[in-house]
C-alpha positions in Angstrom: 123.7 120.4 79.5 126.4 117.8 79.7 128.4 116.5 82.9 132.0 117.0 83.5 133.8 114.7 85.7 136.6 117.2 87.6 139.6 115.3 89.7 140.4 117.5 92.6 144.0 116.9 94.3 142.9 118.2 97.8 145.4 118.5 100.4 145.7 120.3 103.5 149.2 120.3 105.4 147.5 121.4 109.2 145.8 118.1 108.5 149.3 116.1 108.8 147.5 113.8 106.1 149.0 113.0 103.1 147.6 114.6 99.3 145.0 112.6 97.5 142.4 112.8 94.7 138.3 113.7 94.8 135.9 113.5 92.4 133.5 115.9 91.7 130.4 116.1 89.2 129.0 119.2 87.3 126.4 119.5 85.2 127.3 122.8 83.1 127.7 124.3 79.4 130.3 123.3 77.4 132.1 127.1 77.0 131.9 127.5 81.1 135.3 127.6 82.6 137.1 125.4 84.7 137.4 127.9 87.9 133.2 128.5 86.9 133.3 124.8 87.2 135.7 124.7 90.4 133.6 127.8 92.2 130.4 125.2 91.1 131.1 122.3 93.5 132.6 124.3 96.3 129.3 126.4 96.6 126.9 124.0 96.3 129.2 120.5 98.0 132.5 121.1 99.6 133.0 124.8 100.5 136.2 124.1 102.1 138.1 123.4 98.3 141.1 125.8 98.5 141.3 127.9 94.7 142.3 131.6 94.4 140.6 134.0 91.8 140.1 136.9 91.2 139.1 138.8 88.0 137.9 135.7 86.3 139.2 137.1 82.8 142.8 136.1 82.4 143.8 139.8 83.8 144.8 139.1 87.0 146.5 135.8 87.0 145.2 134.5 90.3 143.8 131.2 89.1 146.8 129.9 88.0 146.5 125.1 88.2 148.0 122.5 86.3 144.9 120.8 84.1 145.4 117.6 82.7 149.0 118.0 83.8 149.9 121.4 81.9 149.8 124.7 83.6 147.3 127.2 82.8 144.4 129.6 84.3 141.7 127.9 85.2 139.4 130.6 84.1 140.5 130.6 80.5 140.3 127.0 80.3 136.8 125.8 78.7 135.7 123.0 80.0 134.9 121.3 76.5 138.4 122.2 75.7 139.6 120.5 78.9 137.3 117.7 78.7 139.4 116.9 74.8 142.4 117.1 76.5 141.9 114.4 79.0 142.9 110.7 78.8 140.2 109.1 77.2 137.4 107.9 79.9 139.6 110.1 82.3 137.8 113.1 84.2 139.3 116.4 84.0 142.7 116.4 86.5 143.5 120.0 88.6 145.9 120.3 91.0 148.2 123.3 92.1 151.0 124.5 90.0 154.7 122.5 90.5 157.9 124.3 91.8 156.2 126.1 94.8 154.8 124.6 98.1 151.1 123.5 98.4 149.3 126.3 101.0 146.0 124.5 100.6 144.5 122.1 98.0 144.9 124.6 94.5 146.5 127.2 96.5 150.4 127.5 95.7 152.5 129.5 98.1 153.7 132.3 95.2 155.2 134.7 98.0 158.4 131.6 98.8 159.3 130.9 95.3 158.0 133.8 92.6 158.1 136.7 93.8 160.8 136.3 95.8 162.7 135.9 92.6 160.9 138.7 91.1 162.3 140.8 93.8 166.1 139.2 93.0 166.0 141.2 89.7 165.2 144.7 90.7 162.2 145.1 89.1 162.1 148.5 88.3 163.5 151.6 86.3 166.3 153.3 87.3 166.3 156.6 85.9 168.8 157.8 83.5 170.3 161.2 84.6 169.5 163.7 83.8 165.7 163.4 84.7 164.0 165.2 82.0 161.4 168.2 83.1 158.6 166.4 82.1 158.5 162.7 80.5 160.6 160.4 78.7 159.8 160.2 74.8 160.9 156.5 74.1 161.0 155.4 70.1 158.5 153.4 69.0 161.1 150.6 68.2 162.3 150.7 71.9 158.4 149.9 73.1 158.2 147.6 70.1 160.9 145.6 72.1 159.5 145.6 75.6 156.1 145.0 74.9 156.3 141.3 74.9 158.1 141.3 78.6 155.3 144.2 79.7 152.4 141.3 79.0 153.3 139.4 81.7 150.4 138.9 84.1 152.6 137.3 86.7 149.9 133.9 87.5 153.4 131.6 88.0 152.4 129.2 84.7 155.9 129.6 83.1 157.5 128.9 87.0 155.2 125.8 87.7 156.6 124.0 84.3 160.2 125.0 84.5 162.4 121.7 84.4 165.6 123.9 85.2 164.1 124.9 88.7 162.9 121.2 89.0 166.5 120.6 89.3 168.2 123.9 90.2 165.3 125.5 92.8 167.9 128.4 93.1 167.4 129.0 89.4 165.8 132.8 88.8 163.5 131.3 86.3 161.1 132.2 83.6 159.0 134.3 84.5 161.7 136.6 87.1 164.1 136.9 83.9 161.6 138.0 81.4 160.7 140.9 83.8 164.6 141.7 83.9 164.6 142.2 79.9 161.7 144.5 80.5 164.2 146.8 82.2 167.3 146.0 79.9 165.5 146.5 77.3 164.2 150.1 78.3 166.7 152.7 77.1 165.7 155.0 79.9 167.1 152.5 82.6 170.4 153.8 83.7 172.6 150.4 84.7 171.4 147.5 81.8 175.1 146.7 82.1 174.9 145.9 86.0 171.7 144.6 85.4 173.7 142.0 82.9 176.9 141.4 84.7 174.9 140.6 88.0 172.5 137.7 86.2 175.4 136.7 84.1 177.7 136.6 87.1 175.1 134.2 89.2 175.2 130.8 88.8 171.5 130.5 89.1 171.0 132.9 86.4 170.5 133.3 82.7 173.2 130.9 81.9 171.1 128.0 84.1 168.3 128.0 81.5 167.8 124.9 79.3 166.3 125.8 76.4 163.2 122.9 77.2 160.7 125.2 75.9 158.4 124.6 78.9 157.6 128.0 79.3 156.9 129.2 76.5 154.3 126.3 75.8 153.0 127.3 79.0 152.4 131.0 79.0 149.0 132.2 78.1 150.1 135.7 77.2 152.1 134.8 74.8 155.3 136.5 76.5 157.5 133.6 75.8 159.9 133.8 78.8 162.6 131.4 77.0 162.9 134.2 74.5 163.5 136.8 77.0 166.2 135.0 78.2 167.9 134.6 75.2 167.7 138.2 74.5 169.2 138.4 78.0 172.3 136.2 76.9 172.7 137.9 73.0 172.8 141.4 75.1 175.2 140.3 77.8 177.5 138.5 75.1 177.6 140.2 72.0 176.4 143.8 73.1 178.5 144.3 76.5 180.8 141.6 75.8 180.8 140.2 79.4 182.4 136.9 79.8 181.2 135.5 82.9 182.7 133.5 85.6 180.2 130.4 85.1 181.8 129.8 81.5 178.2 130.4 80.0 179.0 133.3 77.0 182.0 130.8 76.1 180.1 128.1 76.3 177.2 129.5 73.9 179.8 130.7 71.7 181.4 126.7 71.7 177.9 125.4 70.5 177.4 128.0 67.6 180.8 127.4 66.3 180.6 123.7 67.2 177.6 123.4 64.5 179.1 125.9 61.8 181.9 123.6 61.4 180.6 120.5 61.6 177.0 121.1 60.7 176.3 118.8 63.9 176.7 118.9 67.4 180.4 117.0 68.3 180.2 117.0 71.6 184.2 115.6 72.3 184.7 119.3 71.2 182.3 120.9 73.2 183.9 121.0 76.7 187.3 122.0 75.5 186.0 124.5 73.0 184.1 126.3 75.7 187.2 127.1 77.7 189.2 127.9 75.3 190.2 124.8 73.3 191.8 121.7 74.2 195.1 123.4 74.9 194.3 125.8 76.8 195.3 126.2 80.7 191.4 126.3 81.3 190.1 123.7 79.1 192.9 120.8 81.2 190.9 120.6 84.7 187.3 120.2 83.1 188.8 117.7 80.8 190.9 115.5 83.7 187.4 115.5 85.5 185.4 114.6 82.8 187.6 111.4 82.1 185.5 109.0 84.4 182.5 109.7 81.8 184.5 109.3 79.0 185.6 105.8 80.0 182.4 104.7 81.2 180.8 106.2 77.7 183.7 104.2 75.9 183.2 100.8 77.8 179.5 100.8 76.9 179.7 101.8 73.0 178.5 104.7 73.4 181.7 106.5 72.6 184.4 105.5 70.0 187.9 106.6 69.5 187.4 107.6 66.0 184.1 109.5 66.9 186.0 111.4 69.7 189.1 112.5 68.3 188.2 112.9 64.4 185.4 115.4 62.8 183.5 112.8 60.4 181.0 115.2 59.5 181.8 118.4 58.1 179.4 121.1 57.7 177.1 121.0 54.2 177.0 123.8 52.2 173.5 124.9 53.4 174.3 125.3 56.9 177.7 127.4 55.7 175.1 129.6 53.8 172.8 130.3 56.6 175.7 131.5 59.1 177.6 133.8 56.0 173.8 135.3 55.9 173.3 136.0 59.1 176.8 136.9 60.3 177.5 139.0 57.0 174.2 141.6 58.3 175.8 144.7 59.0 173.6 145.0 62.7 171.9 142.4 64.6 168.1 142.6 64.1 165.0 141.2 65.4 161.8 140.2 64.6 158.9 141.2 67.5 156.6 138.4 66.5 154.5 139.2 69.4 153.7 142.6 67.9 154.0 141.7 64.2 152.1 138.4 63.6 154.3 137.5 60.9 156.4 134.5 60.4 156.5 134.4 56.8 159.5 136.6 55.5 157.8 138.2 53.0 155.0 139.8 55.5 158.3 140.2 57.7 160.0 142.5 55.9 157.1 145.3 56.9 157.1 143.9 60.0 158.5 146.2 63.4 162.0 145.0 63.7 164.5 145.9 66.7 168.3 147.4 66.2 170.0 145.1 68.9 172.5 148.3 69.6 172.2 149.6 72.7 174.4 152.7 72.1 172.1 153.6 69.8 168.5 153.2 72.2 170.4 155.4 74.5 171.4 158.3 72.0 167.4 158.3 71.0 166.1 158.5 74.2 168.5 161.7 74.4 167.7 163.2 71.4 164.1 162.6 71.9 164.2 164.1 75.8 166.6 167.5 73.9 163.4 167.7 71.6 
């Protein structure tokens, strides 16, 4: 059996001594796990190495460590796998998972920082009056839509590589936000409105999200939180039309129309066109503050008159195409590539697709409960 070199951060606060690295030598077969590997050396040379586990088959979520730098469960990580995706030479790195504070070597505080945000989005149904006598019948396209969200196992990976709570720690994040669309998107939940308005309305909600894609990379389930989030944003903007406080529905709306006119991001337009345009009362204050850049950017080339003031680029004919398709579809509709498979369109067509109308998931779950 080969050897597998694994780089340990240990670190033990009690201790008042600062984090560092130990090496630790297995011999073991290539499709053992890292946490098998991990479990390895503290039974037979250090038994005080700090790792939680549990289940041991990517159920649970309890192993939850950054490998080689990227987030994932250390029980679903081969060690072959992990060995590949080391620097070359390198020995396998694990340390705890970013964005929450260390307990003890591998062991991340989860209570502080993710569930504590869990909890910030009510997570649970609130029955639609009338209770039925006996259960809900949901349609199948409803579950279709939730099923992604339901798949979270709740191990943190999404949370530990979010760069929005690297600089916003206030930030709901990933993994708290895709458990809010599982409730949204249930048509038996009573207040999806309230359940918009208040994440819409927070500054460190679905509006603080950066589209870095970190999460979804990182999620081994497959739940995708960045997508959950951006169903969040289509259902608070386009199906309850709430325009929130933070200027973050205007300010989506100022990037799509930004690129269908111009085929290309011009940011000059950006800030005024997300409050309203550059005459309007709103737009005058964020533009007087943002002056200081706009000189700076000016002084060092980076900015030009010409580029600031006049649209040199006007949208091809392609990009026109794709936006007359898509806004010319008489409902919004989505594909559930988590339950379909399919990303070709052809295979797509048959694929379980979503009606984005929440009117409608309410009137079904009605006529399904009068059945």
């Amino acid at each position: 059996m080969p050897d597998y070199t694994l780089r340990i951060r240990r670190y033990n606060p009690e201790s008042g001594e600062a984090a560092f690295w130990e090496d630790h030598t297995v011999e073991m077969k290539p499709h053992s796990s890292v946490l098998e590997a991990i479990l390895k050396v503290k039974a037979d040379e250090d038994g005080s190495i700090g790792i939680r586990c549990s289940c041991r088959a990517a159920i649970c979520g309890s192993c939850g460590v950054r490998i080689n730098g990227k987030p994932g469960l250390a029980c679903n990580t081969h060690l072959d796998k992990a060995a590949r995706r080391a620097a070359e030479g390198e020995p396998i790195t694990v340390e705890p998972m970013g964005n929450m504070p260390v307990i003890r070597d591998l062991i991340v505080d989860m209570d502080a920082v993710h569930w504590k945000k869990i909890r910030r989005v009510t997570p649970w149904l609130i029955n639609r009056e009338p209770i039925p006598e006996r259960e809900y019948i949901v349609p199948h396209e409803n579950m279709v839509d939730v099923t992604q969200s339901m798949a979270c196992i709740q191990c943190g990976a999404c949370v530990s590589d979010c760069l929005s709570m690297e600089v916003d720690p206030h930030f709901i994040g990933p993994a708290a936000l895709a458990k809010a669309y599982r409730f949204v998107g249930d048509p038996r939940d009573a207040e999806p409105f309230e359940r918009l308005k208040d994440l819409a309305e927070d500054e460190h909600g679905l509006y603080d999200c950066t589209h870095c894609f970190n999460c979804i990379d990182a999620c081994p389930k497959g739940v995708a939180p960045m997508s959950q989030i951006m169903r969040l944003r289509r259902r608070a903007g386009n199906d309850f039309e709430i325009e929130d406080r933070n200027n973050g529905e205007r300010h989506e709306h100022a990037f799509v129309k930004n690129i269908q006119r111009n085929g290309l991001l011009h940011e000059a337009d950006l800030l005024p066109d997300s409050y309203g345009g550059k005459l309007h009362p709103r737009a005058a204050p964020e533009l007087i503050e943002s002056m200081p850049t706009v000189i700076k950017a000016m002084a060092r080339g980076k900015v030009t008159p010409a580029k600031a003031l006049l649209h040199q680029h006007k949208a091809p004919k392609e990009v026109k195409e794709i936006f007359k398709t898509i806004e010319g579809r008489p409902e919004r509709v989505e594909l559930n590539l988590y339950i379909s498979g399919y990303e070709d369109a052809d295979a797509a067509e048959s694929a379980p697709a979503v009606s984005a109308s929440p009117a409608d998931s309410a009137d079904s779950v009605t006529e399904s409960e009068s059945e």
